[in-house]
DOZATOR-438471 format. One record per residue (C-alpha): residue number from 1; residue in three letters; x, y, z. Coordinates in pm, 1 decimal. Example, Ala and Ser with C-alpha at 12.3 -4.5 7.8 and 13.67 -1.06 7.14 Angstrom:
<recs>
seq,type,px,py,pz
1,ala,1230.0,-450.0,780.0
2,ser,1367.0,-106.0,714.0
</recs>
This chain:
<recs>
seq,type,px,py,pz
1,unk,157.2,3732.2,-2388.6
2,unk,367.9,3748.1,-2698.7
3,unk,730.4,3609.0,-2703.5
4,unk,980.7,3754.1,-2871.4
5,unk,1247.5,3546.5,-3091.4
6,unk,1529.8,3674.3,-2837.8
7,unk,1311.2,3507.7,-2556.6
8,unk,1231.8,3166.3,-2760.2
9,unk,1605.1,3139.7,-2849.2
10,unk,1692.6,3185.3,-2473.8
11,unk,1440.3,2935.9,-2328.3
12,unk,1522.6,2638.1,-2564.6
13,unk,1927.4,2741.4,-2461.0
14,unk,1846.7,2725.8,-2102.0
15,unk,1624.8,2404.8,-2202.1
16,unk,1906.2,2252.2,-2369.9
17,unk,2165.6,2275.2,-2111.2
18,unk,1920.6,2186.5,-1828.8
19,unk,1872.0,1828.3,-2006.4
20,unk,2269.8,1792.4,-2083.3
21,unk,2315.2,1879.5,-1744.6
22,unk,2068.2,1557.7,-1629.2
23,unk,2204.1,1373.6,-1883.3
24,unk,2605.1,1400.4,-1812.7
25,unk,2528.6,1359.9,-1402.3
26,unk,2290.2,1085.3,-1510.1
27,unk,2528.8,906.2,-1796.8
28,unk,2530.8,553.4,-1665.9
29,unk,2119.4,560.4,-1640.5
30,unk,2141.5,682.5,-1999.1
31,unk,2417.7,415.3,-2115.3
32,unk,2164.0,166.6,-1980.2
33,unk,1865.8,319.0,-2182.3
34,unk,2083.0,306.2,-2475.7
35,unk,2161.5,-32.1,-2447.5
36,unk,1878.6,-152.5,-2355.4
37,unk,1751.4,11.6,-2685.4
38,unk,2030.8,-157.1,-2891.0
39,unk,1954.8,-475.9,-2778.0
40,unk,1566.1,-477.7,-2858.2
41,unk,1654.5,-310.0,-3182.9
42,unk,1969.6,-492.3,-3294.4
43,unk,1795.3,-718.6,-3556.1
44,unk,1675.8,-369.9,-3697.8
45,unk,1989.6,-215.3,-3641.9
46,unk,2193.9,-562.2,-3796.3
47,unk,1932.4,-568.1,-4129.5
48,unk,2020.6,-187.0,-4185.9
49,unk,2382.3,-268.7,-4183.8
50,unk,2359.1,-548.9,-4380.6
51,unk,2100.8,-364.9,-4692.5
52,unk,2321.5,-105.8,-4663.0
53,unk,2674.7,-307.6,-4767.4
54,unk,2498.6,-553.1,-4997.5
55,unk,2280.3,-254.4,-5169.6
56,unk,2630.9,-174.8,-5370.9
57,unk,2644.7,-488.1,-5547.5
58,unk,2288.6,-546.9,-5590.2
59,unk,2262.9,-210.8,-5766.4
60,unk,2550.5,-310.0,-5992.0
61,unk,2389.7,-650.8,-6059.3
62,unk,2079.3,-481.1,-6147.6
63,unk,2270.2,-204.6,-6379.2
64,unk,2506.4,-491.2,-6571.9
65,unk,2313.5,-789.6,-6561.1
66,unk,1947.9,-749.2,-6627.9
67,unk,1980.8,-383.9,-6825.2
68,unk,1643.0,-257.0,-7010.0
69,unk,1623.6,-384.2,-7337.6
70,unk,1480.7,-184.9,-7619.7
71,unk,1114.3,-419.7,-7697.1
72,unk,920.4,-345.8,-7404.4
73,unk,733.4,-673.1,-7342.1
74,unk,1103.6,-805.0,-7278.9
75,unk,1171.8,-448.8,-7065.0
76,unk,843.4,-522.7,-6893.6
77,unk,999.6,-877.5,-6766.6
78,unk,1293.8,-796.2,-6656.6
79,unk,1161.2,-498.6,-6465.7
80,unk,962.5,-771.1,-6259.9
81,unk,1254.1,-985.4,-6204.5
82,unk,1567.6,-797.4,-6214.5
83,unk,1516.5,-714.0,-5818.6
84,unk,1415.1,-1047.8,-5688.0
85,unk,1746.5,-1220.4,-5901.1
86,unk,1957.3,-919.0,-5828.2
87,unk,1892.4,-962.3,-5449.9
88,unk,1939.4,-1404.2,-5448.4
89,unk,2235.9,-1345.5,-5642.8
90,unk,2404.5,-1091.3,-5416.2
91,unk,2351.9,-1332.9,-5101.2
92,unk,2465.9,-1597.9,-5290.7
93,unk,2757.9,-1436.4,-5381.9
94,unk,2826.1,-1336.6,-5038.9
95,unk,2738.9,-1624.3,-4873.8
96,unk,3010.9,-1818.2,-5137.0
97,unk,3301.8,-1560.1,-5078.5
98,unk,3217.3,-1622.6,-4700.6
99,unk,3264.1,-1971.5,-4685.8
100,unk,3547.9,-2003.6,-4909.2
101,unk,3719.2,-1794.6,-4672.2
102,unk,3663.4,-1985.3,-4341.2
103,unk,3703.3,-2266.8,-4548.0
104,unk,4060.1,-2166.3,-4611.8
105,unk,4201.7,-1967.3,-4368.3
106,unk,4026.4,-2145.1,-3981.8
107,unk,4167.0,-2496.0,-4086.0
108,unk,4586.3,-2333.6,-4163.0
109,unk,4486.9,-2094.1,-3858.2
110,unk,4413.5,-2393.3,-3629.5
111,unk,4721.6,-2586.0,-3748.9
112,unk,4930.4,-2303.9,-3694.8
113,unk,4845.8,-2238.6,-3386.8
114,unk,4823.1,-2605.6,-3294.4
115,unk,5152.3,-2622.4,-3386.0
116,unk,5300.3,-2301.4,-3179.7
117,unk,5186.1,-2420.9,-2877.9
118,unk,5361.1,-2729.1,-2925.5
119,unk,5696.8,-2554.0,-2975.1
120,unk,5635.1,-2316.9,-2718.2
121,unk,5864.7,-2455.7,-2445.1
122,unk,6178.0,-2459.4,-2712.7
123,unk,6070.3,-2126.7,-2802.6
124,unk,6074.7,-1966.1,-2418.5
125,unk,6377.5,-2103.4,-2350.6
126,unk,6564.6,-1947.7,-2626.1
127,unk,6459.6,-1652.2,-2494.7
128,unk,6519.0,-1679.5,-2133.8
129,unk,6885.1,-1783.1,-2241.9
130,unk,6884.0,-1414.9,-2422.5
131,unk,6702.4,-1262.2,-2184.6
132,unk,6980.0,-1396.4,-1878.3
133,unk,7236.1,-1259.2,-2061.5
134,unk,7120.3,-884.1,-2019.6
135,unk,7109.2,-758.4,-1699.3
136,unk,6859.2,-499.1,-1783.6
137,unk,6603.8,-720.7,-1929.0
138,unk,6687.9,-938.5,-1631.3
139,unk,6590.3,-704.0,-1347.5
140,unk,6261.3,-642.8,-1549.6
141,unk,6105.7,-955.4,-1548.1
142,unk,6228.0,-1020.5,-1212.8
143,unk,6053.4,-752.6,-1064.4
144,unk,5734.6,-853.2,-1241.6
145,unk,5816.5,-1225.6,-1121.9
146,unk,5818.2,-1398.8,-1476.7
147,unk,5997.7,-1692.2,-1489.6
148,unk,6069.4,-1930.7,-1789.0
149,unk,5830.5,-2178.8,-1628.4
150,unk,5494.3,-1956.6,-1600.4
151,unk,5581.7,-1786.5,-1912.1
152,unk,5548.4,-2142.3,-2049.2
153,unk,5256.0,-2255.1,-1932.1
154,unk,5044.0,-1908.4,-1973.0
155,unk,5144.5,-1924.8,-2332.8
156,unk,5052.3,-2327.7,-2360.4
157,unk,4730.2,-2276.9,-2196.6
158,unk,4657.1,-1979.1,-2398.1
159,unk,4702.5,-2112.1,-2746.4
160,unk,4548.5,-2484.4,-2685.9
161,unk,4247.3,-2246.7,-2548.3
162,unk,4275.3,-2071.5,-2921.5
163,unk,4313.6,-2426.3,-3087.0
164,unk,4000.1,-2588.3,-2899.2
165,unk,3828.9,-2251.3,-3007.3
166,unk,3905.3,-2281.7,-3374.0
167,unk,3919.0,-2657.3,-3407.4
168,unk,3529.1,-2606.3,-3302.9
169,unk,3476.5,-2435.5,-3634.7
170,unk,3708.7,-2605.0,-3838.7
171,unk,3459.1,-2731.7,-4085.9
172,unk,3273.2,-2505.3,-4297.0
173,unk,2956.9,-2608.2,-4181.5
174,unk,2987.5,-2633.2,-3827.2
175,unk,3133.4,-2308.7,-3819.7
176,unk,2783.0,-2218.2,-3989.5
177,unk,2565.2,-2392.8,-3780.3
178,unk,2804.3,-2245.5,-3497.4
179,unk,2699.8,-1920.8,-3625.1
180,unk,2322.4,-1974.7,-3700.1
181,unk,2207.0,-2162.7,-3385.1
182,unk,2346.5,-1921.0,-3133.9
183,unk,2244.4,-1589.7,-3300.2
184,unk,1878.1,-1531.2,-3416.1
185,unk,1925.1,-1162.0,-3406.2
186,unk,2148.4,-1251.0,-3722.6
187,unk,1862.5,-1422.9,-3914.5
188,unk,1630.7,-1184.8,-3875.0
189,unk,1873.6,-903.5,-3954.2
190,unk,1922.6,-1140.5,-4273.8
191,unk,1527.9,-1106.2,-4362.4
192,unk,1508.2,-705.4,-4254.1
193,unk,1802.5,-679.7,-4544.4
194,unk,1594.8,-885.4,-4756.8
195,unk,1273.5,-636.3,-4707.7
196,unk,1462.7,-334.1,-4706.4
197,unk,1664.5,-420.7,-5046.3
198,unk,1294.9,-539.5,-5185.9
199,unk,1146.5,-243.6,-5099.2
200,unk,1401.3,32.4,-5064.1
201,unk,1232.6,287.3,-5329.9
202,unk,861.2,229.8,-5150.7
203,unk,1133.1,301.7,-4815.0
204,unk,1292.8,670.6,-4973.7
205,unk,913.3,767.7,-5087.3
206,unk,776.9,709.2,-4734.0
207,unk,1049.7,840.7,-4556.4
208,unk,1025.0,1177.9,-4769.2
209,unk,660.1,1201.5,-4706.6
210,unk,691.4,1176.2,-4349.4
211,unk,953.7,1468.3,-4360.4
212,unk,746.0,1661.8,-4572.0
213,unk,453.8,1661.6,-4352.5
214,unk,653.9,1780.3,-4066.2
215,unk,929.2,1959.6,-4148.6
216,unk,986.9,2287.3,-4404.6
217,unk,1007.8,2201.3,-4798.7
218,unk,1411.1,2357.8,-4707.9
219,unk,1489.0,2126.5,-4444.9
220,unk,1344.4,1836.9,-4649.6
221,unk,1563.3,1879.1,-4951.0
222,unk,1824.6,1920.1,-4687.0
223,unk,1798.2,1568.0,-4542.5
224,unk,1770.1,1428.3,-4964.1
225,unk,2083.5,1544.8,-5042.6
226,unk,2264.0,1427.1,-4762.6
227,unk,2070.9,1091.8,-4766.0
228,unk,2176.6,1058.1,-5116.6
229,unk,2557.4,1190.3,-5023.4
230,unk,2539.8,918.1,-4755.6
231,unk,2455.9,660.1,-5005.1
232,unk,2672.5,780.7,-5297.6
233,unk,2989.9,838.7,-5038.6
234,unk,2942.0,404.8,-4869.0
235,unk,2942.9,285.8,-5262.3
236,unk,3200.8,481.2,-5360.0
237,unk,3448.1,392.7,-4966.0
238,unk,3284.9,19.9,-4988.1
239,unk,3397.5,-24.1,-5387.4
240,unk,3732.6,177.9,-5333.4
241,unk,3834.0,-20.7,-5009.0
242,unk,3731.9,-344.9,-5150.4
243,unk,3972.0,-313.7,-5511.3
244,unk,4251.6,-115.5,-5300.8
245,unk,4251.1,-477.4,-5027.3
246,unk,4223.2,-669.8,-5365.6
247,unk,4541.0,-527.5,-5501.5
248,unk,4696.1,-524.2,-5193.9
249,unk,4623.9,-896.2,-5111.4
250,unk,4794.0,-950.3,-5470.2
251,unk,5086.9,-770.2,-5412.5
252,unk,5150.7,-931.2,-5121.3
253,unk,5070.4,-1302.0,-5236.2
254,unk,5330.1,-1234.3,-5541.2
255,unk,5595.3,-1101.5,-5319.9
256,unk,5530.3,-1388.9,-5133.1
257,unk,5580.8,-1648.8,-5409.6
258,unk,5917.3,-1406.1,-5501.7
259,unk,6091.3,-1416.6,-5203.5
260,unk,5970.1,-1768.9,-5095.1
261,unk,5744.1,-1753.4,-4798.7
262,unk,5566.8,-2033.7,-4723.5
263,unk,5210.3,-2013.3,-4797.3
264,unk,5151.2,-1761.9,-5025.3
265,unk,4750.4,-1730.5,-5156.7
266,unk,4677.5,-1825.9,-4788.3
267,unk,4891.3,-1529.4,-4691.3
268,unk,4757.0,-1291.6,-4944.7
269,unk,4377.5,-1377.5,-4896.0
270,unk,4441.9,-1314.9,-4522.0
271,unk,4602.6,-986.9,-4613.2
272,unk,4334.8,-893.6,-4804.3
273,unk,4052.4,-940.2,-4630.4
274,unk,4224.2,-796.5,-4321.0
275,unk,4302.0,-465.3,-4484.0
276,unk,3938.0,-410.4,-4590.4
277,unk,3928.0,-306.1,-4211.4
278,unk,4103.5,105.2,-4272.4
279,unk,4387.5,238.4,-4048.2
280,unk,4493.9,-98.1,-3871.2
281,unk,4378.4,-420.9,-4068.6
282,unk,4656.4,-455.5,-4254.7
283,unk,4837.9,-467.0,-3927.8
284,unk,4634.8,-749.0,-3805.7
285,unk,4686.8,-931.2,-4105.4
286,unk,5087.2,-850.4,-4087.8
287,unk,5064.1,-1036.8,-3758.0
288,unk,4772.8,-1347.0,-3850.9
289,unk,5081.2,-1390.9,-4172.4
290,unk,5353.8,-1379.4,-3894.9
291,unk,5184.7,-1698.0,-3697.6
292,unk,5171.6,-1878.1,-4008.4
293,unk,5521.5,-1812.4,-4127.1
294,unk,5701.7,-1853.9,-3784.6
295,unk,5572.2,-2269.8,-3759.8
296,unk,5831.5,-2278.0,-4039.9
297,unk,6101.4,-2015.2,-3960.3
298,unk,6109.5,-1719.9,-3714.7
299,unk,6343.6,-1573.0,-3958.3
300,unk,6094.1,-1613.2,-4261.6
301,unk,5847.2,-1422.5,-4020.5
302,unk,6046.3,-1175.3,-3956.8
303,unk,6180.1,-1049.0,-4312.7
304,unk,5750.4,-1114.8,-4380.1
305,unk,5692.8,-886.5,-4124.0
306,unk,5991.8,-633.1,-4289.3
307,unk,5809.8,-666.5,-4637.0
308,unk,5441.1,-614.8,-4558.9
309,unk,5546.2,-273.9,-4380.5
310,unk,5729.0,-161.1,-4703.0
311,unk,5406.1,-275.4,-4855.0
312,unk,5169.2,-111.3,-4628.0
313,unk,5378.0,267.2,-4708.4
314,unk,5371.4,213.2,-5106.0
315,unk,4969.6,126.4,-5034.2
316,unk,4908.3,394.1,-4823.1
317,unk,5106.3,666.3,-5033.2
318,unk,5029.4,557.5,-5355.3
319,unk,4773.2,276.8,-5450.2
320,unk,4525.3,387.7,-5179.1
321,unk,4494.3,783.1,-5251.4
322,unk,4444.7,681.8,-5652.2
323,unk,4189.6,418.4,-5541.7
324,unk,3982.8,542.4,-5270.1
325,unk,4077.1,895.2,-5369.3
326,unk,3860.5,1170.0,-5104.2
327,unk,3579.6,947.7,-5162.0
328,unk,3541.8,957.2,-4746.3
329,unk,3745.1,1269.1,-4694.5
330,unk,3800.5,1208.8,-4329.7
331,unk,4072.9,1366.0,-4123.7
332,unk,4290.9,1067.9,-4004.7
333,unk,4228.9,1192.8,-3649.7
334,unk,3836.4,1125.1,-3712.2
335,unk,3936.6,785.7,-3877.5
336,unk,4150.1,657.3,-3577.1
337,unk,3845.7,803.0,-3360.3
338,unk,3541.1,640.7,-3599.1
339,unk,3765.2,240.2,-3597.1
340,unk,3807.9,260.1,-3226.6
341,unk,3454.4,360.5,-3174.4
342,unk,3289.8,118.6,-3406.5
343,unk,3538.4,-136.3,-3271.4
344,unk,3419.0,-86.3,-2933.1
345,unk,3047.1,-86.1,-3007.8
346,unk,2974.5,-360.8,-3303.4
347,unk,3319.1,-562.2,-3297.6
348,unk,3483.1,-608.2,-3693.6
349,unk,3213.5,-555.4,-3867.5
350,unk,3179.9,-166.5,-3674.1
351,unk,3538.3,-126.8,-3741.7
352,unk,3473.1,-165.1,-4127.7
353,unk,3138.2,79.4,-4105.3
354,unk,3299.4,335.9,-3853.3
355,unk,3467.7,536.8,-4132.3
356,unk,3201.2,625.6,-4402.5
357,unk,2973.8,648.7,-4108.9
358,unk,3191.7,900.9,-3906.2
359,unk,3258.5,1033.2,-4305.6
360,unk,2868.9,1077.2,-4376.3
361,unk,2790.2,1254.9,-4020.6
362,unk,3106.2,1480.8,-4088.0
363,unk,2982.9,1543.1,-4431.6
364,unk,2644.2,1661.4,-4315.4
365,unk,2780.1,1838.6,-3995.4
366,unk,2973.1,2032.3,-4257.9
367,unk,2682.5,2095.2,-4445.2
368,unk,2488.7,2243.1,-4193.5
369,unk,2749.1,2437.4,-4011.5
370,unk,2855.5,2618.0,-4375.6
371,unk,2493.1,2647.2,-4478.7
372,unk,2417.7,2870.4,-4096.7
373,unk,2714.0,3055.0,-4189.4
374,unk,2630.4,3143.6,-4531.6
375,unk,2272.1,3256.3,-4406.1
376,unk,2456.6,3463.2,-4124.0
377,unk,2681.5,3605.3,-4343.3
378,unk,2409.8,3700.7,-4579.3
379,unk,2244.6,3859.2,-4288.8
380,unk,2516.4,4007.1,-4177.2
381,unk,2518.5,4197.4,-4498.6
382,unk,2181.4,4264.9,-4521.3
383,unk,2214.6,4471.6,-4205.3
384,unk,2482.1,4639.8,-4313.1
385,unk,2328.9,4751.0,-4670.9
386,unk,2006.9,4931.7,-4414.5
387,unk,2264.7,5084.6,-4229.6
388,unk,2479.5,5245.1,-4505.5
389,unk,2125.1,5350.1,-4676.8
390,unk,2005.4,5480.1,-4344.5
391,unk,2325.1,5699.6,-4305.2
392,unk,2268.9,5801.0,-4680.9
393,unk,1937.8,5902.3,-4704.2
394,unk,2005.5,6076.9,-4312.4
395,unk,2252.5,6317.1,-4466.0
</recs>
């Protein structure tokens, strides 16, 4: 029995929707599959992550630091070495920018909050005094039965948790010890990096050959290009993002130091390293800088608060768009959807890979959906070229 293409197309539609069928009435059987899967593979998953952010700065390493000279027994040399030193120096890098920032910002974090939940009681009942004087705010926390009392407490209890919390990681290398003795899936994602970073040409040669041998030469070159777009597109989002929070960290410290906030590198490192996260980290950094200004003045705090926001509009209007430029060229729906998402799933670290992830799957949606249009199209006016020649050569 021969099957038409009609009949094949029909079977695998019928196919399709008899498995999404199974799979939406079956969803929490397949959200337990799914995690089951992400916790076997995590280490995988983690090293991926991890080659895939440190691969920028290794490749620049390897391009400005150990170029090809022109005498090839010295080319021959540094061909050997310039992976091998390109990949120690990238972790060491990292692993120094890492631990100068816990080393400056957990200790002033654990003070600050130390230090709130000490002045908590002062602080609730200056606003319970404000608070009794209007009715309307009144009623409200009536009917939700806060009093000045509970309201106290819950916030004491809350913040010496916080201190206890941070105070546990207040040195640099208990916070690292903190870190590597209750993770292993970390390590080893640390040595899958390592391999994959070694070996990442031996990796794209392999991975072509397997697509070669099972899929068409077109589909093939397909899945290249937008392996190579997915690459090109993280470099250019994870170099962008990092000089755009740079600049913006700056900005901030020195309008920090010009209207005379207290703390101002501390400020401006915390701002910058919060607004590598897109959409909302410089909002969480607004609000980290608002902690640590209030232990010295509310008021301070608040005129902070007032400044970062007129910073945040000049960054997003401006500095950003000339920085970053379309680089990602996500729809700000799809990069509210791809934070939240990432957020959900791998904590900050997803929140920071959501967007050129959700970027590189929109960019090769798009590529397929315009390429099945083009061949429809070109289809479309094949048939219609028959046709007309049919209706000439019939008269």
């Amino acid at each position: 029995m021969r099957f038409t293409k009609r009949f094949k197309e029909n079977a695998l539609l019928i196919a399709f929707g008899i498995v999404l069928f199974v799979l939406l009435t079956n969803y929490r059987v397949l959200f337990d599959v799914l995690g089951y899967i992400k916790d076997i593979l995590f280490p995988v998953i983690l090293g991926c992550i991890i080659a895939f952010i440190l691969n920028v700065p290794m490749s620049a390493i390897e391009k400005y630091v150990f170029r090809t000279p022109k005498d090839p027994k010295k080319a021959k040399v540094i061909e050997k070495i310039k992976r091998p030193c390109s990949i120690v120096l990238t972790l060491l890098i990292t692993i120094g920018i890492v631990v100068l920032l816990v080393a400056l910002i957990i200790p002033s974090l654990a003070k600050t909050i130390s230090s709130l939940s000490e002045n908590i009681p002062q602080i609730v009942d200056h606003i319970s005094e404000k608070i009794a004087g209007n009715k309307a705010l009144s009623s409200i926390f009536k009917s939700f039965d806060i009093t000045a009392d509970n309201l106290s407490e819950n916030l004491t209890n809350w913040l010496k948790n916080g201190v206890s919390a941070i105070q546990s990681m207040d040195s640099t290398m208990s916070f690292a010890q903190a870190i590597f003795s209750s993770i292993i899936d970390f390590v080893l994602g640390i040595f899958f990096s390592i391999y994959i970073l070694a070996q990442k040409e031996t990796l794209k040669r392999q991975a072509t050959k397997v697509l070669s041998a099972f899929l068409p030469e077109r589909a093939t070159l397909k899945a290249g290009r937008i392996g190579q777009k997915s690459v090109d597109t993280f470099g250019r989002f994870l170099t962008g993002q990092c000089t755009d929070a740079a600049l913006f960290g700056s900005c901030c410290m020195l309008g920090c130091l010009a209207f005379g906030f207290p703390d101002p590198v501390l400020i401006g490192i915390v701002l910058a390293v919060s607004a590598l996260i897109p959409l909302i980290g410089a909002t969480i950094g607004m609000i980290i800088g608002f902690l640590l200004i209030s232990v010295t003045s509310v008021t301070q705090a608040f005129w902070f608060c007032i400044f970062v926001l007129v910073m945040m509009q000049l960054d997003a209007n401006f500095i950003y768009p000339r920085i970053v430029g379309n680089s990602v060229g996500l729809p700000p729906l799809w990069v509210l959807f791809s934070v939240t998402v990432g957020g959900r799933l791998f904590g900050v670290l997803g929140m920071f890979l959501a967007v050129p992830v959700c970027a590189i799957v929109y960019s090769a949606a798009s590529e397929i959906v315009n390429d099945r249009l083009e061949r429809r199209k070109k289809l479309k006016e094949a048939k219609e070229a028959r046709q007309s020649k049919k209706a000439e050569s019939s008269q």
